[in-house]
Backbone as CSV, one residue per row, in Angstrom:
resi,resn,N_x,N_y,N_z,CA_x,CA_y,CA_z,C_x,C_y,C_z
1,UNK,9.375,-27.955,-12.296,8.781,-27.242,-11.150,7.912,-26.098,-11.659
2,UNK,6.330,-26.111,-10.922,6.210,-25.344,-11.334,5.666,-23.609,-10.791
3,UNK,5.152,-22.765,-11.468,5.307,-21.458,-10.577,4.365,-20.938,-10.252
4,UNK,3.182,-21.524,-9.438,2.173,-20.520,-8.991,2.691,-20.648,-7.604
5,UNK,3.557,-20.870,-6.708,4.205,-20.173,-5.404,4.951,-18.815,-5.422
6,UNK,4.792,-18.489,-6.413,5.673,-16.797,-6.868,4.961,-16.036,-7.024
7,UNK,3.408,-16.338,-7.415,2.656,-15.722,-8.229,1.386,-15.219,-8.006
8,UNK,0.979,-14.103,-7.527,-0.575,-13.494,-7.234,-1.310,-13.861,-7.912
9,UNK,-1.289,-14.457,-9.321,-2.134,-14.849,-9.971,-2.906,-16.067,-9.324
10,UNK,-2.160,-17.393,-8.980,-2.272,-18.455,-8.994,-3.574,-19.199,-8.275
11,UNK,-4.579,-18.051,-7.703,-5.692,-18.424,-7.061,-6.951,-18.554,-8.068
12,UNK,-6.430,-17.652,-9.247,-7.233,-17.053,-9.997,-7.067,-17.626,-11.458
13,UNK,-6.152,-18.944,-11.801,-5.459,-18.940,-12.738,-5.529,-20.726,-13.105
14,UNK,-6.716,-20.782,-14.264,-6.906,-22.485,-14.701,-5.728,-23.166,-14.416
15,UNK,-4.585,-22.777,-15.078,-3.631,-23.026,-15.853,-2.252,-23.640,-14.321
16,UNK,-2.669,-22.324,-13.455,-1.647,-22.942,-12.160,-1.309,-23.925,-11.617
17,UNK,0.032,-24.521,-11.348,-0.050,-25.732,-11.197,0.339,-26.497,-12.551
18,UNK,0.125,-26.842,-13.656,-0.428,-27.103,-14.709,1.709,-26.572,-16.093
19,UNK,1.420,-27.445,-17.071,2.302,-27.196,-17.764,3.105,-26.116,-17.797
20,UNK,2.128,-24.982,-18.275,2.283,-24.002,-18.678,2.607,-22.830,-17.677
21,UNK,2.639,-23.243,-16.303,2.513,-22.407,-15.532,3.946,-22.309,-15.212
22,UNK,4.373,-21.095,-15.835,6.777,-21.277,-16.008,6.845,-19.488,-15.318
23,UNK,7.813,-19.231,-15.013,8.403,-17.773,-15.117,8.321,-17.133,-16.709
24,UNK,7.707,-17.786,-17.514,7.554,-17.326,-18.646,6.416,-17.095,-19.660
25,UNK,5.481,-17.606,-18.310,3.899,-17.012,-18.248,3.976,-15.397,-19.010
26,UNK,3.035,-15.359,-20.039,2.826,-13.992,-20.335,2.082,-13.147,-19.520
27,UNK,1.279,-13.720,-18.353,0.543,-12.634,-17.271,1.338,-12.923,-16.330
28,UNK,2.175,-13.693,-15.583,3.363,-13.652,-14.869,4.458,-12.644,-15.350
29,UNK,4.688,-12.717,-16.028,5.837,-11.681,-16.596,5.350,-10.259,-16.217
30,UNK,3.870,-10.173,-17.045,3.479,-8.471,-16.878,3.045,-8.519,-15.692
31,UNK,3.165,-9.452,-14.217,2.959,-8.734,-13.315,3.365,-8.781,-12.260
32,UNK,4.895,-9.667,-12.151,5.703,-9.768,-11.503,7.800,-10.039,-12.074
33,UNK,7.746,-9.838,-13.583,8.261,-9.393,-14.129,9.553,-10.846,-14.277
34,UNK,10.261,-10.776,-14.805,11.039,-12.014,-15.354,11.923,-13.040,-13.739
35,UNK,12.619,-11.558,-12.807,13.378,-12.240,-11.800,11.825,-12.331,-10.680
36,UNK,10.753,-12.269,-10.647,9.631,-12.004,-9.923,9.668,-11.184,-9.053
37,UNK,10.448,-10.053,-8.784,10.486,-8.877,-8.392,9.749,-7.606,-9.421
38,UNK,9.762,-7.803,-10.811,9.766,-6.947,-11.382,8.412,-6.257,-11.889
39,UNK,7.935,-6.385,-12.511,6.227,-5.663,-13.442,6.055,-4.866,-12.353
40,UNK,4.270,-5.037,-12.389,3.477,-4.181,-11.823,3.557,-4.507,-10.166
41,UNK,3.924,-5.770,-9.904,4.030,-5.849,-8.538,5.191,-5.159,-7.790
42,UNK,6.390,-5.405,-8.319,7.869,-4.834,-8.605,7.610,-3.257,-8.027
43,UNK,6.687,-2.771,-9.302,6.514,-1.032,-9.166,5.629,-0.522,-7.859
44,UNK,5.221,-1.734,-7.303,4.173,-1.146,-6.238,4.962,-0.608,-4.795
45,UNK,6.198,-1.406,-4.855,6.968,-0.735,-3.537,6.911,-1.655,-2.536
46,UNK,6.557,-2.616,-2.765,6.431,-3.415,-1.754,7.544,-4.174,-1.241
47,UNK,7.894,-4.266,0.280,8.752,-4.948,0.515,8.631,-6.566,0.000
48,UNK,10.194,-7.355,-0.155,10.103,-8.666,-0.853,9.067,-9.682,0.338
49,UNK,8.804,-9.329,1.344,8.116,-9.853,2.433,6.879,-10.269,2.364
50,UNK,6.412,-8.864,1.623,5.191,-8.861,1.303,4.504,-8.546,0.341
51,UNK,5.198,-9.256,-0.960,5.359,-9.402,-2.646,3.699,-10.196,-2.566
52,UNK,3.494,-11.053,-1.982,3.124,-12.613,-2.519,1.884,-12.396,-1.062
53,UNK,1.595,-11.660,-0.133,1.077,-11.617,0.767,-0.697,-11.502,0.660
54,UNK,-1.666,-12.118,0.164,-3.247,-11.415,0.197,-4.014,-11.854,1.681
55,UNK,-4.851,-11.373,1.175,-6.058,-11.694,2.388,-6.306,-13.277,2.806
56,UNK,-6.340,-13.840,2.489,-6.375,-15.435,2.455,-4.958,-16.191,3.033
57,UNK,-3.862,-16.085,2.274,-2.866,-16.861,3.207,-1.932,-15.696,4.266
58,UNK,-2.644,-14.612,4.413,-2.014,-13.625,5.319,-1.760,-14.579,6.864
59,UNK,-0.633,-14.002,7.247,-0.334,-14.809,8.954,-1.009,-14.322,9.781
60,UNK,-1.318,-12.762,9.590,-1.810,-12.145,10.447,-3.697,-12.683,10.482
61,UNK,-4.192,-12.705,10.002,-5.652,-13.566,9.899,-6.269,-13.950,10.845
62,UNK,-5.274,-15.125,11.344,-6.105,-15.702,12.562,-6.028,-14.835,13.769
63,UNK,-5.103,-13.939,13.985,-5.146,-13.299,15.303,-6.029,-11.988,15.175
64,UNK,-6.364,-11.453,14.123,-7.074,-10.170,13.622,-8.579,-10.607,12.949
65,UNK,-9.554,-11.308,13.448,-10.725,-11.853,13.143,-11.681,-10.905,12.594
66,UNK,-11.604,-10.054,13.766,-13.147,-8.388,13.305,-11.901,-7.839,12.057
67,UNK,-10.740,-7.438,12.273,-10.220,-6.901,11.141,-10.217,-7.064,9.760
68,UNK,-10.111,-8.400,9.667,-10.308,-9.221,8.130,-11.365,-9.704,7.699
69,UNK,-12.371,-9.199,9.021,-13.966,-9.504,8.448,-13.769,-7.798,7.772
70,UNK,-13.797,-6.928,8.263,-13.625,-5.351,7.387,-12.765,-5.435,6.403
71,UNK,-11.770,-6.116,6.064,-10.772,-6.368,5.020,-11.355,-7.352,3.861
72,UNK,-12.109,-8.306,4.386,-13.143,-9.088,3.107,-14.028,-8.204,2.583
73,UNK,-14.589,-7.411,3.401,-16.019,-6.918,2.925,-15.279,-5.682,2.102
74,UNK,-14.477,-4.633,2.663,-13.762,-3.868,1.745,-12.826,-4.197,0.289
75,UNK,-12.180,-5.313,0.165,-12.062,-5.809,-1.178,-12.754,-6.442,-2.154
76,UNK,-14.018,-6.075,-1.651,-15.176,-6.588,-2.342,-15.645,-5.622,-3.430
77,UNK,-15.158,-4.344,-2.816,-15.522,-3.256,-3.597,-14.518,-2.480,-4.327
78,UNK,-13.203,-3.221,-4.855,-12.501,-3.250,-6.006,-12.646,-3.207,-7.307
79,UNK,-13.795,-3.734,-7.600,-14.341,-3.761,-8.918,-15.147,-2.437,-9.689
80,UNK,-15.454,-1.929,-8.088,-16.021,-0.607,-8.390,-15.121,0.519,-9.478
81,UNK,-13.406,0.297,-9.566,-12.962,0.986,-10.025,-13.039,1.088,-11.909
82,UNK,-13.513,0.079,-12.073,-13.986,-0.199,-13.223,-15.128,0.472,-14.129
83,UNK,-15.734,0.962,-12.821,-17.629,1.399,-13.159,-17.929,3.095,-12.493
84,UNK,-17.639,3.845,-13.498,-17.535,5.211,-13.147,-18.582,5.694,-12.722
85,UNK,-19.425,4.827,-12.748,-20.905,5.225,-11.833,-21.390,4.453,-10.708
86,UNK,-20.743,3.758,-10.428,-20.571,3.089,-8.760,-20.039,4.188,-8.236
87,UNK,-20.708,3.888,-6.444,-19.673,4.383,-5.389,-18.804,4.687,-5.385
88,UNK,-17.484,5.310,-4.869,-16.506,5.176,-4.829,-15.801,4.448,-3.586
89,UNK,-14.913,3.609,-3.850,-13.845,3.166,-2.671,-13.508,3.986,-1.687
90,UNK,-14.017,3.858,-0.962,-13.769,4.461,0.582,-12.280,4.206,0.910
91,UNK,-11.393,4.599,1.733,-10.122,4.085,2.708,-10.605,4.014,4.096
92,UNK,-9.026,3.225,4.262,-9.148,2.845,5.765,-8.113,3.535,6.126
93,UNK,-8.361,3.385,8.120,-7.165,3.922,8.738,-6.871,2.441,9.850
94,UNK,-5.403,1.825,9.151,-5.489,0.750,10.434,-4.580,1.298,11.964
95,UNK,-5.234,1.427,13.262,-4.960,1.665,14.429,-4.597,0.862,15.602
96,UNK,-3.406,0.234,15.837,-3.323,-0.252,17.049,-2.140,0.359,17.901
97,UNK,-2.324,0.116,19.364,-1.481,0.803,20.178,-0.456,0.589,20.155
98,UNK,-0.040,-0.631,19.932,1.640,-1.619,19.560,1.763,-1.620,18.216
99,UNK,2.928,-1.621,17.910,3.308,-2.371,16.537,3.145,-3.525,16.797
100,UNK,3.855,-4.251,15.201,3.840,-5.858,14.994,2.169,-6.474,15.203
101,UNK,1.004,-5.432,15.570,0.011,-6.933,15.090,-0.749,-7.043,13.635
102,UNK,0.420,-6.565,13.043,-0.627,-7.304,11.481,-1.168,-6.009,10.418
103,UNK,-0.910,-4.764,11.305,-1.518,-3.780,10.313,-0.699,-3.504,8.823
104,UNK,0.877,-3.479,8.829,1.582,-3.243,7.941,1.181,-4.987,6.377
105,UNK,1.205,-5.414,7.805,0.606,-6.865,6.519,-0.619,-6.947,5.808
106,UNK,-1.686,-6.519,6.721,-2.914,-6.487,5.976,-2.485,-5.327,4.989
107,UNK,-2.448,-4.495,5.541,-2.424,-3.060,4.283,-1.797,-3.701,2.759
108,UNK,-1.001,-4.717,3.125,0.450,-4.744,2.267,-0.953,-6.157,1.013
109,UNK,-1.533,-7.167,1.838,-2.459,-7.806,1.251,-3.795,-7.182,0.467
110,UNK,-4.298,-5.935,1.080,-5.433,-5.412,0.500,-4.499,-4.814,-1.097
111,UNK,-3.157,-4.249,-0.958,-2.527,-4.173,-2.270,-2.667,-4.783,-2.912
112,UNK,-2.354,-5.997,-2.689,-1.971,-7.240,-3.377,-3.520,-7.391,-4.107
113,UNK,-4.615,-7.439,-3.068,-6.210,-8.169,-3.526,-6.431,-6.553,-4.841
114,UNK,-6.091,-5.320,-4.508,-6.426,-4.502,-5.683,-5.953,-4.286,-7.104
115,UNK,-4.862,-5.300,-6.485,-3.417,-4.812,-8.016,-4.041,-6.445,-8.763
116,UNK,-4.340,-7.454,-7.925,-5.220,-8.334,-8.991,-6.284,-8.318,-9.598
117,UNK,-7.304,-7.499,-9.055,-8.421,-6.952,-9.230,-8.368,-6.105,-10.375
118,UNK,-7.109,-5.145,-10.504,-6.814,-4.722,-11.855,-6.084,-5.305,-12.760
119,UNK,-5.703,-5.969,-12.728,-4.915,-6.845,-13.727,-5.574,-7.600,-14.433
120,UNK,-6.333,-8.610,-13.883,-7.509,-9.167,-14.631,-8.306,-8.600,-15.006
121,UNK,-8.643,-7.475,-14.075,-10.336,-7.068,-14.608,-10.131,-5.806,-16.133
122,UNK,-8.785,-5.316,-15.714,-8.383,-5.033,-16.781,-8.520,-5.622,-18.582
123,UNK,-7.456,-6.842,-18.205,-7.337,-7.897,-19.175,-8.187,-8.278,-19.451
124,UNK,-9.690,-8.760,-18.991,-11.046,-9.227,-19.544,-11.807,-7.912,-20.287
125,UNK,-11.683,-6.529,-20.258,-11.846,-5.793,-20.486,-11.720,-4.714,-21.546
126,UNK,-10.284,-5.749,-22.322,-9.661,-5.286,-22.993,-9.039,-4.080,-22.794
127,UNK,-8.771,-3.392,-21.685,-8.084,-2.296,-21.350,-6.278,-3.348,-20.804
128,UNK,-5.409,-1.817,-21.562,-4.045,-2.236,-20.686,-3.929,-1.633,-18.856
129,UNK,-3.560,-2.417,-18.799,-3.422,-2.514,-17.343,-2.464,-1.339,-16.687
130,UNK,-2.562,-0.323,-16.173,-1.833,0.466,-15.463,0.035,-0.075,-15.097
131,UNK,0.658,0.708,-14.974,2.572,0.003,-14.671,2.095,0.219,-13.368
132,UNK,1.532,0.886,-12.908,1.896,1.292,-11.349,0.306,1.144,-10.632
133,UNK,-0.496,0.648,-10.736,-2.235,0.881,-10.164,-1.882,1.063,-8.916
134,UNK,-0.997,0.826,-7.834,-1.106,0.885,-6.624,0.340,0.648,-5.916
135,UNK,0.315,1.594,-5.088,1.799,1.582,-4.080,1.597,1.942,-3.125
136,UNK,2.825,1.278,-2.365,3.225,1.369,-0.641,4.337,2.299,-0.785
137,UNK,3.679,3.074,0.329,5.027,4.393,0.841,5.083,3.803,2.109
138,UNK,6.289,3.188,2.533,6.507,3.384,4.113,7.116,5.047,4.184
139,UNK,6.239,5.592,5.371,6.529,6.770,5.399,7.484,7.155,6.743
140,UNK,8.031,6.780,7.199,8.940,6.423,7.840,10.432,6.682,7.038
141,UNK,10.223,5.807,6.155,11.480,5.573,5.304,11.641,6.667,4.485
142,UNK,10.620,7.359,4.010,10.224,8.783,3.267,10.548,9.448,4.076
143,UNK,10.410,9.659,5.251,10.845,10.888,6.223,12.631,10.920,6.137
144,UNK,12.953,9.200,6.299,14.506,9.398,6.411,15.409,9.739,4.908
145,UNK,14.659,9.548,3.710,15.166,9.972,2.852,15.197,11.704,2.956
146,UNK,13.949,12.485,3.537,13.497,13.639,3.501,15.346,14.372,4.011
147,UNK,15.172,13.937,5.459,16.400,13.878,6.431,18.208,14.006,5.649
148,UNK,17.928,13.384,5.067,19.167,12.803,4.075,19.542,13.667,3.489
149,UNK,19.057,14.229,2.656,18.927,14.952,2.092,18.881,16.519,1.993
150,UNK,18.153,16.573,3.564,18.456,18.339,3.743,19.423,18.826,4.894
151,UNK,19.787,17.500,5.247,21.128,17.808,6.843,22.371,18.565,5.761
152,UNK,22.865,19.481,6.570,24.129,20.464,6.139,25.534,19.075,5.638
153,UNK,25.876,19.861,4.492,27.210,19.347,4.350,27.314,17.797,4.232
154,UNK,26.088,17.259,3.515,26.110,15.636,3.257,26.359,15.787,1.784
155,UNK,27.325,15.053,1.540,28.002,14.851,0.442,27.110,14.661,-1.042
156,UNK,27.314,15.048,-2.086,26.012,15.016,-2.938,25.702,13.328,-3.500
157,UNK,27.276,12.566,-3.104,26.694,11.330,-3.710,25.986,10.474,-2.570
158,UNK,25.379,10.818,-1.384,24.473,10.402,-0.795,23.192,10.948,-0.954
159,UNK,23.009,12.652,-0.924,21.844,13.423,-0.902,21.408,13.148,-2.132
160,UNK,21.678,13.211,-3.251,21.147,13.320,-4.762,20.403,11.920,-4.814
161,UNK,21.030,10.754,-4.441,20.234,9.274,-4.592,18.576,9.635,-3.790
162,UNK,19.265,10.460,-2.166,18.123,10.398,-1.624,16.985,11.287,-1.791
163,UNK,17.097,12.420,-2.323,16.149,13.031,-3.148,15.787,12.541,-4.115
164,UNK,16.371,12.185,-4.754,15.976,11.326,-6.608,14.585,10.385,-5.701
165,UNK,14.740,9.460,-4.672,14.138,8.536,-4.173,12.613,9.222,-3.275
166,UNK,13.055,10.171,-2.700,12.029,11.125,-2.212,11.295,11.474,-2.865
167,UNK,11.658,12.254,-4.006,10.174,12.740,-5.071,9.929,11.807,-5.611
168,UNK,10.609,10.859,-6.336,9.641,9.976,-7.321,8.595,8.910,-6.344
169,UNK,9.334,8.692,-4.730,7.723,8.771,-3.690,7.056,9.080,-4.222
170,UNK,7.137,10.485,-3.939,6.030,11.299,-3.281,5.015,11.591,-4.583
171,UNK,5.920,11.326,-6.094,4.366,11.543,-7.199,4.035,10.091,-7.355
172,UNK,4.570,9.508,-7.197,4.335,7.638,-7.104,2.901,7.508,-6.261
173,UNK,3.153,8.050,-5.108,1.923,7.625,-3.866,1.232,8.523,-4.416
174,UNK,1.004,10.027,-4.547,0.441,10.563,-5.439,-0.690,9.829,-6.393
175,UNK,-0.136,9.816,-7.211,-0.896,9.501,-8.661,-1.387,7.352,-8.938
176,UNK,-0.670,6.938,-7.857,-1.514,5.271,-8.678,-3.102,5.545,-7.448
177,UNK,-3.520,4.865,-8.186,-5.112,4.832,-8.144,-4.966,4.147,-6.913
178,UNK,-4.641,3.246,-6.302,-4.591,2.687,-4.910,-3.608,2.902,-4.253
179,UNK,-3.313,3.239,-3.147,-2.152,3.707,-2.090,-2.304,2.768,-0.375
180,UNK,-1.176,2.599,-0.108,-0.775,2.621,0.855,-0.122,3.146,1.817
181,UNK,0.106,4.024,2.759,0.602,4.982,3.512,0.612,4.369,4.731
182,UNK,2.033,3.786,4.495,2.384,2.598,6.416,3.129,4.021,7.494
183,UNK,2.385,3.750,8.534,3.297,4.576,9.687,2.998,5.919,9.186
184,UNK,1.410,6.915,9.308,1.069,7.775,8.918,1.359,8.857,10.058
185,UNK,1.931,8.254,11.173,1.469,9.247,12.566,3.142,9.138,12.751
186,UNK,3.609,9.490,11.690,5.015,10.187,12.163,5.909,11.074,13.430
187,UNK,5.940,11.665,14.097,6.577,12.715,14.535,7.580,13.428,14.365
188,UNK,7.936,14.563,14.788,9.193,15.161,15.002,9.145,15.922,13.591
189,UNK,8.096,16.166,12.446,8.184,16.550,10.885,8.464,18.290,11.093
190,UNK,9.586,18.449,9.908,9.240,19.871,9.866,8.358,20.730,8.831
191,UNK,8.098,21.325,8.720,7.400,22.008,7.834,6.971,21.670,6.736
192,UNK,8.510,21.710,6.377,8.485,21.154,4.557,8.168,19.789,4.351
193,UNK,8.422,18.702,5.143,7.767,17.355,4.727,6.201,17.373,5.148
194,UNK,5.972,17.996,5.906,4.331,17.710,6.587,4.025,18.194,5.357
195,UNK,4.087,19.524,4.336,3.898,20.256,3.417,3.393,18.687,2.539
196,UNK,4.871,18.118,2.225,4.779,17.246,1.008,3.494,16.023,1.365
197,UNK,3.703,15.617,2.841,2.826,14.400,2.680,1.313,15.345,2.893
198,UNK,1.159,16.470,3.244,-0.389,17.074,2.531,-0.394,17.048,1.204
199,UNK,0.353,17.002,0.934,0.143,17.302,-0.573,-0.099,15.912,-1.343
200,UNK,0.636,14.638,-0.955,-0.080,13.663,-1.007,-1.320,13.370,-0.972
201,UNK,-1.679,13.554,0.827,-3.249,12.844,1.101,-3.788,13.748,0.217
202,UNK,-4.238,15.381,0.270,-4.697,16.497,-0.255,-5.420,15.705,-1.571
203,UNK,-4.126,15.215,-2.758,-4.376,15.254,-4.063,-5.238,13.486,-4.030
204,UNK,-5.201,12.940,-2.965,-5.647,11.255,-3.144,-6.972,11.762,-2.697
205,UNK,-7.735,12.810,-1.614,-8.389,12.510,-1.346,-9.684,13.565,-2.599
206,UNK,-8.960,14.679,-2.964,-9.927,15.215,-3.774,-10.016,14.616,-5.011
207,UNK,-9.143,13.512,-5.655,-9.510,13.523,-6.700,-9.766,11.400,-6.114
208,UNK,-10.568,11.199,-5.139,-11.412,10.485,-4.776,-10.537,8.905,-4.907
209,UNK,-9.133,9.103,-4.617,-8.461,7.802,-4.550,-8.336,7.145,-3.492
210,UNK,-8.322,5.482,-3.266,-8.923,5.056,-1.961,-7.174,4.580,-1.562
211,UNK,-7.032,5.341,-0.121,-5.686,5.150,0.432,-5.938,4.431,1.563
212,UNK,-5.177,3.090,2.076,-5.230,2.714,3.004,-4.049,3.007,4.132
213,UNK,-4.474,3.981,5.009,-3.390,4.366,6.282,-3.404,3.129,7.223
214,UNK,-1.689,3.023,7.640,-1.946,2.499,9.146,-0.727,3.238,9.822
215,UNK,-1.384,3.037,11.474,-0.523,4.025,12.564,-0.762,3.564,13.954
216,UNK,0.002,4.104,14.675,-0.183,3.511,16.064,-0.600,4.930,17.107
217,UNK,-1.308,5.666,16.393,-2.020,7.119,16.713,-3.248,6.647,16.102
218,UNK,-3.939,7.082,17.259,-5.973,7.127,16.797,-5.749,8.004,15.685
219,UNK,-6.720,8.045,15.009,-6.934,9.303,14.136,-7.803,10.220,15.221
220,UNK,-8.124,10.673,16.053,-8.921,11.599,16.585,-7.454,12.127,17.189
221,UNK,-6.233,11.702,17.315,-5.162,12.142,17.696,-4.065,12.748,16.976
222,UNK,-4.354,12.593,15.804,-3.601,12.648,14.716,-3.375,14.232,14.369
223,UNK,-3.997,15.644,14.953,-3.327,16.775,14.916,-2.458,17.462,15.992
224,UNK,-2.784,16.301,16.916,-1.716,16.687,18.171,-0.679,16.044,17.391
225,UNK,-0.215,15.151,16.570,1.101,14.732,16.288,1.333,15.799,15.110
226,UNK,0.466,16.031,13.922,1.024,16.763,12.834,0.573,18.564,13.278
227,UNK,0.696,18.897,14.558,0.636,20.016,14.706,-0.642,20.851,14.170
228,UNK,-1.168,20.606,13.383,-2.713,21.206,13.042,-3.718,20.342,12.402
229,UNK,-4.951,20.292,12.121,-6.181,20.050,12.159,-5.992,19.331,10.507
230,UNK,-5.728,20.150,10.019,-6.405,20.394,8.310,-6.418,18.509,8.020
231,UNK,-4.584,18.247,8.135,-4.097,17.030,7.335,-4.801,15.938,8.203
232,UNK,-5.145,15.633,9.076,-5.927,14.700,9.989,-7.178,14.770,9.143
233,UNK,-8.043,16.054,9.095,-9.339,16.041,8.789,-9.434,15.435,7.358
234,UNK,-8.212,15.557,6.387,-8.066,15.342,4.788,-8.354,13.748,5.325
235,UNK,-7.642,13.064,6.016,-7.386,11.377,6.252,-8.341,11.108,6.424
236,UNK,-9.259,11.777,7.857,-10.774,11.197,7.930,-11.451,11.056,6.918
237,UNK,-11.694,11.705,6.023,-12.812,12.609,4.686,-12.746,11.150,4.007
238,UNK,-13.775,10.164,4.148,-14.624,9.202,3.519,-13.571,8.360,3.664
239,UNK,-13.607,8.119,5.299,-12.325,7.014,6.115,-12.832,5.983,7.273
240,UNK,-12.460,4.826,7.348,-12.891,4.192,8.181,-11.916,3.245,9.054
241,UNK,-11.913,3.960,10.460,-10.923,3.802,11.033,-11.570,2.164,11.513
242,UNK,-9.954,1.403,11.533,-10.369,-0.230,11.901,-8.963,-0.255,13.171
243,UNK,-9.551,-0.854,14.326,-8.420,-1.413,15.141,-7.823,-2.794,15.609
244,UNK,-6.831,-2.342,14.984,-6.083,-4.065,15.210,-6.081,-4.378,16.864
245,UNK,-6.294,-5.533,17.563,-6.048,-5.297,19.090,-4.915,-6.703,19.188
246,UNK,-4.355,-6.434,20.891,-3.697,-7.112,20.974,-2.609,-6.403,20.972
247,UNK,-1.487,-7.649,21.555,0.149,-7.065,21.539,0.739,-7.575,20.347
248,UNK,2.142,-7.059,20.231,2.905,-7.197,19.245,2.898,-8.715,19.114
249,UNK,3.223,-9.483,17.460,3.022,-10.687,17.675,4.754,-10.962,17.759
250,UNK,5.778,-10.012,17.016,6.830,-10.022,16.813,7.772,-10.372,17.879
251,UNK,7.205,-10.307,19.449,7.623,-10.604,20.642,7.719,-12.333,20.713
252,UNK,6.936,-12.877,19.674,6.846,-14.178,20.218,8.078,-15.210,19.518
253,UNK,8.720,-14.315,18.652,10.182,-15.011,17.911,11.384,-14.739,18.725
């Protein structure tokens, strides 16, 4: 049996399909790691859902048409990261009024189309390939670690895991060259986390890293939820808001 159904490579890859194509692939290994959870895909954060997810066999596709026409034309310009005198990669903000139609998936596929984009373009290049080029923060889940962690009188062998898990977030989304930031229009934040996730967008957007947001808040709405102006205006700053339409598809299971 063989393994380009595991494998991001396998669109891109003579060999797929083909003898040689095992869990013991030397570009399989470095980029989805021995149990195929592990390498560079492993490090990106991605749920197991949406390990294996790109632009092409995404589910969401056919119901999101104008969206994945902006999602082709924007992974087009991946390569740019290569060429320090190109453009730079713009981000997106994906917006729909419901959950479930497709924004957490596309976001989770444009990963997928950048972390191959570096891997190869790397490898032809003779450059080593980044451990981490790109990660998903569900920020949601970052808030509840935040939570965990600073409620009174929680025992340290719960709080310590969930801080340990909180910062290495928060320099994770930070520092890889491509980001994802699911569920950006949080509520209810106090101080100190709104603090941290500025300090996120803040450092992605001045030092010109392309983050893809999605939320179920416009961005023209987005300081009525985080209480002031600044961190909205950081998200806009060389952003292009796309809206998913339609209802949840998740209603139909």
């Amino acid at each position: 049996m063989t393994n380009e159904s595991r494998c991001l490579l396998a669109s891109k890859c003579a060999q797929a399909g083909g003898v040689n194509c095992t869990k013991h692939c030397e570009l399989y290994l470095g980029l989805h790691g021995l149990d195929g959870g592990g390498g560079r895909s492993g490090a990106a954060g991605l749920a197991e859902d949406y390990r294996l997810v790109t632009l092409k066999n995404s589910p969401s596709r056919a119901d999101q048409p104008g969206a994945y026409k902006a999602a082709d034309a924007y992974a087009t310009t991946f390569d740019r990261q290569f060429d320090a005198e190109a453009d730079r990669i713009k981000s997106l903000y994906f917006y729909s009024a419901n959950s479930g139609t497709g924004k957490t998936t596309t976001a989770a596929a444009l990963l997928n189309e950048y972390l191959i984009v570096h891997y190869i373009g790397s490898l032809k290049r003779g450059l080593q390939p980044d451990q981490r080029p790109a990660y998903f923060l569900d920020v949601n889940a970052w808030q509840n670690d935040y939570n965990e962690f600073n409620r009174p009188r929680v025992p340290e062998s719960i709080s310590e895991p969930a801080a340990k898990r909180y910062y290495e977030a928060l320099e994770a989304a930070k520092r890889a060259s491509f980001a994802v930031l699911d569920d950006i229009g949080v509520r209810d934040v106090t101080e100190g986390f709104r603090g941290d996730l500025h300090t996120i967008i803040n450092y992605r957007v001045t030092n010109r890293m392309p983050t893809v947001y999605t939320s179920n808040i416009e961005l023209k709405d987005l300081p009525a939820i985080f209480g002031e102006a600044r961190l909205a205006d950081r998200i806009a700053d060389q952003c292009k808001e796309i809206v998913f339409a339609g209802e949840s598809k998740r209603r139909r299971l």
